[in-house]
C-alpha positions in Angstrom: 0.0 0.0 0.0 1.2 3.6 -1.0 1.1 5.6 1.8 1.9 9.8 1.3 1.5 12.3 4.3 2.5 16.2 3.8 2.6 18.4 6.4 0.1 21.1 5.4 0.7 24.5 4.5 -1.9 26.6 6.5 -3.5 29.5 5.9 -5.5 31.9 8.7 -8.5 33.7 7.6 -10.1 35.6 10.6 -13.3 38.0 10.4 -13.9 40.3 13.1 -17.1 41.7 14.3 -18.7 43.1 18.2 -19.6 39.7 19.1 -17.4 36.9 18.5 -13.6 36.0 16.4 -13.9 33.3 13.8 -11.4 31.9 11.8 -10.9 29.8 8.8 -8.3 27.2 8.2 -7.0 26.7 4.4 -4.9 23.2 4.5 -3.3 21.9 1.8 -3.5 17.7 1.1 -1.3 15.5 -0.7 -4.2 15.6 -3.4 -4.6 18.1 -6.3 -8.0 16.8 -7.2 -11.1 18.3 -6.1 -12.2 16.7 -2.7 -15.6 15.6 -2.0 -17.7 14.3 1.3 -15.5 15.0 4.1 -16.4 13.0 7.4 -14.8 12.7 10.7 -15.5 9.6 12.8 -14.4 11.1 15.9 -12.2 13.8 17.1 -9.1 13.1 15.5 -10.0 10.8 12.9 -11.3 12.1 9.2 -11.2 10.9 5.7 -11.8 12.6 2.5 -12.2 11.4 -0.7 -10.8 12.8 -4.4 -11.8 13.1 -7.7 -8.3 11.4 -8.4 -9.6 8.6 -7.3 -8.0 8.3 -3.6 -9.4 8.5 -0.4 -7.1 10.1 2.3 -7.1 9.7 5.7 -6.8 12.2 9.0 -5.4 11.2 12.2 -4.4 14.9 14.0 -8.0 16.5 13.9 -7.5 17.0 10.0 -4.6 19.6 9.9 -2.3 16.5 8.1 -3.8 14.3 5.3 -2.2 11.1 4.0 -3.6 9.0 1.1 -4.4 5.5 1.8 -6.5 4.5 -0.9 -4.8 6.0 -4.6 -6.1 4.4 -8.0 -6.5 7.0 -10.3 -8.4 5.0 -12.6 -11.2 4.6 -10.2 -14.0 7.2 -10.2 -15.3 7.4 -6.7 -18.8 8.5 -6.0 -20.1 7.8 -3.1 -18.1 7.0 0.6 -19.2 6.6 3.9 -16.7 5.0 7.2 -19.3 4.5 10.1 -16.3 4.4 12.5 -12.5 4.8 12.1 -11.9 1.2 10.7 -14.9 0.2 8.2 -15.3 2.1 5.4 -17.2 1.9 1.8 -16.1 3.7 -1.4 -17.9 2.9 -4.5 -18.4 4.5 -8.6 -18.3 3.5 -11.9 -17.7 0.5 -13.6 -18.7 -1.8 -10.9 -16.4 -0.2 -8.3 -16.9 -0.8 -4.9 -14.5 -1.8 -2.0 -14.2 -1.5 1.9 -11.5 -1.6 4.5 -11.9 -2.8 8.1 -8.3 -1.6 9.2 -8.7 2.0 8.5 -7.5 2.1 5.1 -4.5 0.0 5.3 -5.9 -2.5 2.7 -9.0 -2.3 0.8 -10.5 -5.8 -0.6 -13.4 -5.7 -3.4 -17.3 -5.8 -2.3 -19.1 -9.1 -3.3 -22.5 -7.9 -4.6 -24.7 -10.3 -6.8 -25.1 -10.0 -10.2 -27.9 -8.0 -11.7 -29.2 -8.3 -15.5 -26.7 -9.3 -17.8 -23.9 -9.5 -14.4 -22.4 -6.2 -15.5 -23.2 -3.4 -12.8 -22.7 0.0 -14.4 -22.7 1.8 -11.2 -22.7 2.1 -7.8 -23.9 5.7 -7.2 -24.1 6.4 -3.4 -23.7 4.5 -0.1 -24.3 4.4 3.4 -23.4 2.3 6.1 -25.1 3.4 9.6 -22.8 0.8 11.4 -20.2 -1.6 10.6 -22.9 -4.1 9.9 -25.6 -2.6 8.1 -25.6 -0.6 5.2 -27.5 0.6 1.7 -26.0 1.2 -1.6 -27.5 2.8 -4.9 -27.6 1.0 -8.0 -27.8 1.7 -11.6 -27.3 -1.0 -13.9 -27.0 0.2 -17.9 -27.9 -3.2 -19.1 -31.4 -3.0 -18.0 -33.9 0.1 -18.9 -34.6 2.1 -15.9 -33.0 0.1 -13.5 -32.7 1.8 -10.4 -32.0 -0.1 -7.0 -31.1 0.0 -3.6 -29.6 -3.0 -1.9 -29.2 -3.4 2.1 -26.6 -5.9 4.0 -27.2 -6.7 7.4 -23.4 -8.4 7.7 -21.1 -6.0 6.6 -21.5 -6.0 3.1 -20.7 -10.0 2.8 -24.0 -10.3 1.3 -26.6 -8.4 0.1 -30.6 -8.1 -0.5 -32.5 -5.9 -2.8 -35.0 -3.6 -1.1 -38.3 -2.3 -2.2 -38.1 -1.5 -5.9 -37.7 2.1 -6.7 -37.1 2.1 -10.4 -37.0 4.8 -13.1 -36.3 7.3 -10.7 -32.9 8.6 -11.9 -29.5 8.0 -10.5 -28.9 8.2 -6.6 -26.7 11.2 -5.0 -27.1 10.8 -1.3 -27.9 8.0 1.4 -29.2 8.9 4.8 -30.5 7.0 7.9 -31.1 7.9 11.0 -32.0 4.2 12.7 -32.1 0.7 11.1 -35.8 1.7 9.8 -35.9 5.3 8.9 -34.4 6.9 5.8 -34.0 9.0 3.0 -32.2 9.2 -0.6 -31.4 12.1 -3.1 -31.5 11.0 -6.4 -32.0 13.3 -10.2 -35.6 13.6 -9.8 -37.0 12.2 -6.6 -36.9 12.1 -3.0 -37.4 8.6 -1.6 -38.3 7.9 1.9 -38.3 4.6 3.8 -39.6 3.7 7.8 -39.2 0.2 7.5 -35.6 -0.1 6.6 -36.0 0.0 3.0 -38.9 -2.7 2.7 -41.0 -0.5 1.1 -40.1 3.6 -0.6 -42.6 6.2 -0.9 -41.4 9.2 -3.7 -41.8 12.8 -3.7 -41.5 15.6 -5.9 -41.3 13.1 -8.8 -41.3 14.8 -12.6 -40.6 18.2 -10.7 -37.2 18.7 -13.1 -34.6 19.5 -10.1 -31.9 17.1 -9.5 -31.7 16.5 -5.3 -28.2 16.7 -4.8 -28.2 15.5 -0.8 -30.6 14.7 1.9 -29.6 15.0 5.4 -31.8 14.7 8.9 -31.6 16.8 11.8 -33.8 14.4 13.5 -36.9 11.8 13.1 -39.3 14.4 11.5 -37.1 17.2 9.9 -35.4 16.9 7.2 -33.6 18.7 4.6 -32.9 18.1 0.7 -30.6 20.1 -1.7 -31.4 20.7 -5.5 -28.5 21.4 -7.7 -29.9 24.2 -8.4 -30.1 26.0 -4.9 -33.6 24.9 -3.9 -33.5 24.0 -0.2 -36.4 21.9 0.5 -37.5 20.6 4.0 -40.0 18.3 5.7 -41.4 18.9 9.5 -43.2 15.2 9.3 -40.3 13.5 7.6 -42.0 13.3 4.4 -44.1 15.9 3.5 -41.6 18.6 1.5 -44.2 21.9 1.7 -41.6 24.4 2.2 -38.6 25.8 0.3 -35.8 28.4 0.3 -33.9 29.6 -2.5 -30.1 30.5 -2.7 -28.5 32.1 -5.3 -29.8 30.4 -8.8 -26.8 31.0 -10.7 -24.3 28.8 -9.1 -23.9 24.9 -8.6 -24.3 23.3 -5.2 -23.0 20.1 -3.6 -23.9 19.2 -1.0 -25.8 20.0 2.6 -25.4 19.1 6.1 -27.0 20.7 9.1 -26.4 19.7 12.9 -30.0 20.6 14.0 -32.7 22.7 13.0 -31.0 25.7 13.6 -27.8 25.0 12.3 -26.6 24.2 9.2 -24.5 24.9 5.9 -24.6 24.2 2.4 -21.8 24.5 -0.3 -21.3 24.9 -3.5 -19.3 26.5 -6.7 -17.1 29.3 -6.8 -17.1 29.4 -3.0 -20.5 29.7 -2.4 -21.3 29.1 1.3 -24.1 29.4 3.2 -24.9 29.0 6.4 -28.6 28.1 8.4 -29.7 30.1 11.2 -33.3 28.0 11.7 -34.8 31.0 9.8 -32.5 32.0 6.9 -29.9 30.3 4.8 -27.2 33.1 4.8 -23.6 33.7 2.6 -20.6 33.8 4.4 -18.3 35.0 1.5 -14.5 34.8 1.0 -13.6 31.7 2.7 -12.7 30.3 -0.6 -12.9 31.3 -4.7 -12.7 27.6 -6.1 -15.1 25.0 -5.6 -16.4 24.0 -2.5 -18.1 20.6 -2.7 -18.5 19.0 1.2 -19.1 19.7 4.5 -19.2 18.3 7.7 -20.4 19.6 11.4 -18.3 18.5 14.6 -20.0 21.1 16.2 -21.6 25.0 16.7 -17.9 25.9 16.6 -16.0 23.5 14.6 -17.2 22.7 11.0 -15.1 21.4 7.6 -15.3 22.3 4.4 -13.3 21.0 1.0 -13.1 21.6 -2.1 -10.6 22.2 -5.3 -7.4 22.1 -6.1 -7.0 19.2 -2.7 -8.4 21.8 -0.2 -9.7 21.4 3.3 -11.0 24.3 5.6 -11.9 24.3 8.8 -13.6 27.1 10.5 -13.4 27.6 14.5 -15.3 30.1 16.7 -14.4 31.6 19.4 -17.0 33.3 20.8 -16.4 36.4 23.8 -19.6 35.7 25.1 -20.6 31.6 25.6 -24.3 32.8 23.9 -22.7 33.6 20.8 -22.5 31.3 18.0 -22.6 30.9 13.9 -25.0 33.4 14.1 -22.6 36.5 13.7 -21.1 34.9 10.5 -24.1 36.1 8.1 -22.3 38.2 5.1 -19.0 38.2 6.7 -16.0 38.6 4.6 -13.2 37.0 5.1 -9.3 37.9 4.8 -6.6 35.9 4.6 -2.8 35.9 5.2 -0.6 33.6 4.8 1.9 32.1 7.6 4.9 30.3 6.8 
C-alpha cells in the first residue's frame, strides 16, 4: 500500500465583528483533485475522498492528510466509514471496496449479479454501522433500472430492497436508525420507515436534481437541488416548504447539525450557512469549488473543495451565547503564515 503524508501548509483567515472572532483554516492535502464528502469519525479521525480517485485519511484533527487508498483510474462517487476502521467507497464500472483496518488495505465488495452480471454503477452508499448498510444501484444493461440493496453483515451479502425504479441516479444516502431513511437522487426524494422494505417518492417529474438529503432528526429533514432549492420536511416526508439560494451557481452538498444550524456549499465558494430562519452567505472563505461539509460542532465545521483543499472554520466566541449566528455576510481575509 502507498502511503503519502505532507505536512500542510496553513493559511488563517479571521473575520472580526462586536460579538465573536472566527477563523478559517486553508490546508493543503497531498491531493490536487477536487475533494468531496469530508467526514470525521471522531475527534481526531477524518477521511476525505478525491476526484483522483483516492481516499485520504486524518489522524491529528484534520490539519495533516495522507492518502491510503490512490487508483486513479477509479472514479469514486459515493463514501461513507461508520467508525474509524470500516469504510465503503464505490463508482463507476462496478467499483466498490471497503476496509476494516482504516485504510490499510481495501479488498473488493461481493455484490450479486444484476441483469446481464455487468453493474454499471454504484452511485451512493451508506453504512449506519459496521454491519448494516444501503447502496445505490444503476445497472446500464437493463432500462430504468434503479436499486437499492441493504446488508445486514457488513456488506458480505446483500438483498435488494423495495423496488424504486425509473427514478434517476442516486446522490445521497441517509439514515437515521435501522428503519428510517431518506435518498437524493435526479428527480425524486425517496423515503423509507421500514428499513427499506418499502419507498414512498416525492416531488417526482418536478425537473430538479436532489443533490443530498440530510436529517436533523426523526421528522425534519432537509434536501438540496442542484440548483439551490432547499427543501425541507417537518413530518419526515411531507416537503411543503422551500428556500432559495443564489440560482446562478452549482451546489454540492448539505449538512445541518439541527434545526437551527446548518450549511450548504457549493461553486465558486459559495457558502451558506442556516440560522433556523434563513440560509445566509458567508463569503470569502474560498474562490474555487467547494463541494463537502461536515459539522463537529456549533464551533468547529469542515469544508473541501478544489485544487486538494480542506478548511476548517473555528469560533471563538467572547460571550458563551454567541455562536454561527454573527457569520451572516461576513467577509473573510486571509494571510498567509509560513
Amino acid at each position: 500500500m502507498f502511503f503519502r503524508k505532507i505536512l500542510a501548509l496553513i493559511v488563517m483567515c479571521v473575520s472580526f465583528n462586536s460579538f465573536s472572532q472566527v477563523s478559517w483554516s486553508t490546508i493543503f492535502t497531498p491531493s490536487t483533485g477536487t475533494l468531496w464528502d469530508i467526514q470525521f469519525v471522531n475527534d481526531h479521525i477524518g477521511y476525505v475522498h478525491s476526484s483522483n480517485g483516492e481516499v485520504l485519511k486524518s489522524e491529528d484533527e484534520g490539519w495533516t492528510w495522507e492518502i491510503v487508498y490512490p487508483d486513479n483510474d477509479d472514479i469514486i462517487l459515493s463514501m461513507s466509514f461508520p467508525d474509524e476502521n470500516h469504510g465503503w467507497i464505490c463508482g463507476w464500472n462496478d467499483f466498490f471496496k471497503f476496509t476494516d483496518d482504516g485504510g490499510a488495505s481495501w479488498n473488493e465488495v461481493p455484490f450479486p449479479e444484476i441483469g446481464s452480471g455487468f453493474v454499471t454503477e454504484f452511485d451512493a452508499v451508506y453504512f449506519l454501522d459496521s454491519l448494516t448498510g444501503y447502496v445505490g444501484v444503476y445497472d446500464q444493461d437493463i432500462s430504468g433500472y434503479f436499486d437499492v440493496y441493504k446488508t445486514t453483515d457488513g456488506g458480505l451479502t446483500w438483498t435488494v430492497t423495495g423496488w424504486v425504479t425509473s427514478i434517476g441516479f442516486f446522490e445521497s444516502i441517509e439514515f437515521i436508525d435501522e428503519d428510517n431513511g431518506w435518498i437524493a437522487s435526479w428527480s425524486s426524494i425517496l423515503s423509507t420507515s421500514d428499513g427499506g422494505d418499502t419507498w414512498n417518492v416525492h416531488f417526482t417529474g418536478t425537473g430538479q436534481s436532489y443533490q443530498w438529503i440530510d436529517a436533523a432528526d426523526s421528522d425534519n429533514i432537509y434536501a438540496l437541488t442542484d440548483s439551490g432549492e432547499v427543501w425541507s420536511a417537518d413530518d419526515a416526508t411531507a416537503f411543503s416548504d422551500v428556500q432559495y439560494l443564489e440560482l446562478d451557481e452549482a451546489y454540492f452538498e448539505l449538512e445541518v447539525l439541527n434545526n437551527n444550524f446548518g450549511f450548504v456549499v457549493g461553486n465558486n465558494g459559495s457558502l451558506y450557512h442556516w440560522d433556523g430562519t434563513t440560509w445566509n452567505a458567508i463569503v470569502g472563505v474560498a474562490s474555487g469549488a467547494l463541494t463537502g461539509v461536515h459539522i463537529e460542532s456549533e464551533s468547529s465545521v469542515w469544508l473541501c473543495g478544489s485544487g486538494g483543499t480542506v478548511y476548517r472554520g473555528q469560533i471563538t466566541p467572547n460571550d458563551a451565547e454567541v455562536d454561527y449566528f454573527s457569520l451572516q455576510d461576513t467577509a473573510c481575509h486571509l494571510n498567509t503564515y509560513p
